[in-house]
C-alpha positions in Angstrom: -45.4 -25.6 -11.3 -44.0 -28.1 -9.1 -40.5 -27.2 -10.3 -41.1 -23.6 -9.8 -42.1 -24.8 -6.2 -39.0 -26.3 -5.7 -36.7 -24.1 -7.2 -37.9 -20.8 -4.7 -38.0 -23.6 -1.9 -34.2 -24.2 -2.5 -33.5 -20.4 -2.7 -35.4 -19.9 0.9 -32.9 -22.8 1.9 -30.1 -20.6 0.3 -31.3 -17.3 2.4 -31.5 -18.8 5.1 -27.8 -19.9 5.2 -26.5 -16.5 3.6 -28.2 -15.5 6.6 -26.5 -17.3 8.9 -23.1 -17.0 7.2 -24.2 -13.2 7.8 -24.7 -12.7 11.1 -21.6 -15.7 11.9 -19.3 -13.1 10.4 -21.3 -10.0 11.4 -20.9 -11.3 15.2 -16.9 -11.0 14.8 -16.7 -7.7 13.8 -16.4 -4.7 16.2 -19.1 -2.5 16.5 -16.3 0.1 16.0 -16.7 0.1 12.3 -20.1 1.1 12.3 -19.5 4.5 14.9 -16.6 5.0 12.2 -18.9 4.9 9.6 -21.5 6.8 11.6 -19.2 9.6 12.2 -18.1 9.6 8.9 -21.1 10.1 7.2 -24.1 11.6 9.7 -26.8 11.2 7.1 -26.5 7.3 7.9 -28.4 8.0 11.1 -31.6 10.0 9.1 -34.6 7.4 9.9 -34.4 7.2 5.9 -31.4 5.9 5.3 -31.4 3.7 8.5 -34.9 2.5 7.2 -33.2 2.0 3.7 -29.6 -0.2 5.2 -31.9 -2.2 7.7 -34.8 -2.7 6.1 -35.2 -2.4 2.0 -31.5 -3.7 1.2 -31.9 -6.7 2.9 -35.2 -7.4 1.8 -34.0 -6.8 -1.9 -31.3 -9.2 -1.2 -32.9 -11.7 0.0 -35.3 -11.7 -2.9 -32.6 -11.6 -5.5 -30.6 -14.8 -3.4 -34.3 -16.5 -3.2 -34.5 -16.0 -7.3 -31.3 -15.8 -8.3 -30.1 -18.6 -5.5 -27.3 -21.0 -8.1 -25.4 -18.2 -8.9 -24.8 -17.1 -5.2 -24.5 -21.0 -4.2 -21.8 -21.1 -7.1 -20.0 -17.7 -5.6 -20.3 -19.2 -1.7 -18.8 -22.3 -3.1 -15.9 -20.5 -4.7 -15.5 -18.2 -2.1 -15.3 -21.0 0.6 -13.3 -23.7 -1.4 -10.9 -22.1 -3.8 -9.5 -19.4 -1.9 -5.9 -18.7 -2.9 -3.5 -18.7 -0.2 -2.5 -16.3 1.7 -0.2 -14.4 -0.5 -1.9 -10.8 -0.1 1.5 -10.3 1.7 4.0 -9.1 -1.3 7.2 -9.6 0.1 9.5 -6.3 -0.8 13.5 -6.7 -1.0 15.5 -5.3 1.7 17.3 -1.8 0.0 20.8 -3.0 -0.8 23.4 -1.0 -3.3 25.4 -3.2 -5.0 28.9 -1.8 -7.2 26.7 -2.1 -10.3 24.0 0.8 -9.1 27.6 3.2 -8.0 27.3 6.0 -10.5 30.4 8.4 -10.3 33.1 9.5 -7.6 33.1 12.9 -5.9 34.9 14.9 -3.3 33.3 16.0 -0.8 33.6 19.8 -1.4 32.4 18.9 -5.4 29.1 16.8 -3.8 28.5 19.9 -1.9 28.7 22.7 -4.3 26.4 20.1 -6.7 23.7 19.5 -3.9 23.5 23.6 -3.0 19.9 24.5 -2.7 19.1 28.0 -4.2 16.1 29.4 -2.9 15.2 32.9 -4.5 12.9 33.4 -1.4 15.5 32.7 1.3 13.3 30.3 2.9 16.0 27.0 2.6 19.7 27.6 4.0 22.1 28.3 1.1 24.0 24.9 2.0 24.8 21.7 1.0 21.1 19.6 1.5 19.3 23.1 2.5 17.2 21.5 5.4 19.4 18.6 6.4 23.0 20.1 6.1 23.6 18.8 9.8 22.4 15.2 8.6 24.9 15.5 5.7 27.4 17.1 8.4 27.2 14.0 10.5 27.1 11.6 7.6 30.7 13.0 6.5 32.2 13.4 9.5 33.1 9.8 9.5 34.8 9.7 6.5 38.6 8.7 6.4 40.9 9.3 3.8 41.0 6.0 2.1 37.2 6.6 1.6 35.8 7.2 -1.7 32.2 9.2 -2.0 29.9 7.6 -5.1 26.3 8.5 -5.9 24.5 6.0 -6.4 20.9 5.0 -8.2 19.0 1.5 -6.8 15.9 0.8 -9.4 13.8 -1.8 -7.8 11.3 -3.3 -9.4 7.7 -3.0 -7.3 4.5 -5.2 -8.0 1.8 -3.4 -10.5 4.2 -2.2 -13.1 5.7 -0.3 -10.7 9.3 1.0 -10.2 10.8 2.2 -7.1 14.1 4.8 -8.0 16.5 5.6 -4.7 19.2 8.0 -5.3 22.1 8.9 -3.1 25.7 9.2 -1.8 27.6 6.4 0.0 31.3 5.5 1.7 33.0 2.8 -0.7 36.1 0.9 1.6 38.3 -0.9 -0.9 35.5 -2.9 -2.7 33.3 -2.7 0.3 29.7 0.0 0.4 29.3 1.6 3.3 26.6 4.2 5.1 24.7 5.9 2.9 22.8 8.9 2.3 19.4 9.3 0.4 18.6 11.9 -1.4 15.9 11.1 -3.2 13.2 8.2 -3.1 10.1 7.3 -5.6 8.2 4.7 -7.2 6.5 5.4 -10.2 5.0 3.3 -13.2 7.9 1.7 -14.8 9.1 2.8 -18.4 9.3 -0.3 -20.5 
């Protein structure tokens, strides 16, 4: 019995500093969050459901940390003292085309006639790029004749299995990429 005494005395120990760890990290959040969530979802203001968030779950808690008090000392513990670094930040490549992503060379009247947008129900322009003919209009109109026109494909690999696929045109100088323009831009699973 006297064990039984001590264990629940160590768990009211435990609540009490879950507690405080509560209302430590409860202080620096803004009281923003809960008007969000207010607005959000309206029922969260019925005296049931407040009686229910203020009340019964944190009773419940506290009788679960009071019984169940190592394993949530064990998950403080590991929360507190092996935390991995800060590397929630993935770090994505800057978009570069290299020679090896240049596809094929085309004129400009031949990238044109291939990028013509034919829309049955007249709402695109019947151009080049429907929608952003005047982008491709400027892009072009600093090409010089020693310029060559390539299309290009970049695959990038993404975190998650994931693939990013960027497809466009761009000016080649002698062995030197220039401007380019997009055409089309995705990330999907990757195909292994």
């Amino acid at each position: 019995m006297i064990y039984l005494a001590w264990y629940l005395t160590i768990g009211l120990v435990v609540l009490a500093g879950a507690t405080l760890q509560y209302f430590r990290e409860k202080r620096r959040q803004s009281d923003a969050l809960e008007d969000v969530l207010d607005i959000l979802d309206p029922s969260r203001k019925k005296p049931v459901n407040r009686t229910l968030n203020k009340f019964l779950v944190p009773l419940l808690s506290g009788i679960w940390i009071v019984i169940a008090w190592p394993i949530v000392l064990l998950l403080e513990v590991k929360k507190e003292f092996f935390r991995k670094e800060e590397s929630a930040v993935i770090e994505i490549p800057e978009f570069k085309i290299t020679s090896d992503d240049l596809l094929e060379r085309f004129s400009v009247p031949q990238v044109e006639e291939r990028e013509r947008v034919n829309d049955p129900l007249g709402a695109v322009p019947d151009v080049a790029f429907g929608f952003l003919h005047e982008a491709w209009k400027s892009f072009i109109k600093d090409l010089t004749p020693e310029d060559e026109l390539w299309s290009f494909l970049v695959r990038e690999e993404r975190p998650h299995g994931r693939e990013k696929r960027t497809a466009g045109y761009v000016f080649v100088r002698g062995k030197e990429i220039g401007r380019n323009f997009l055409t089309f831009s995705k990330v999907s699973v990757r195909d292994f």
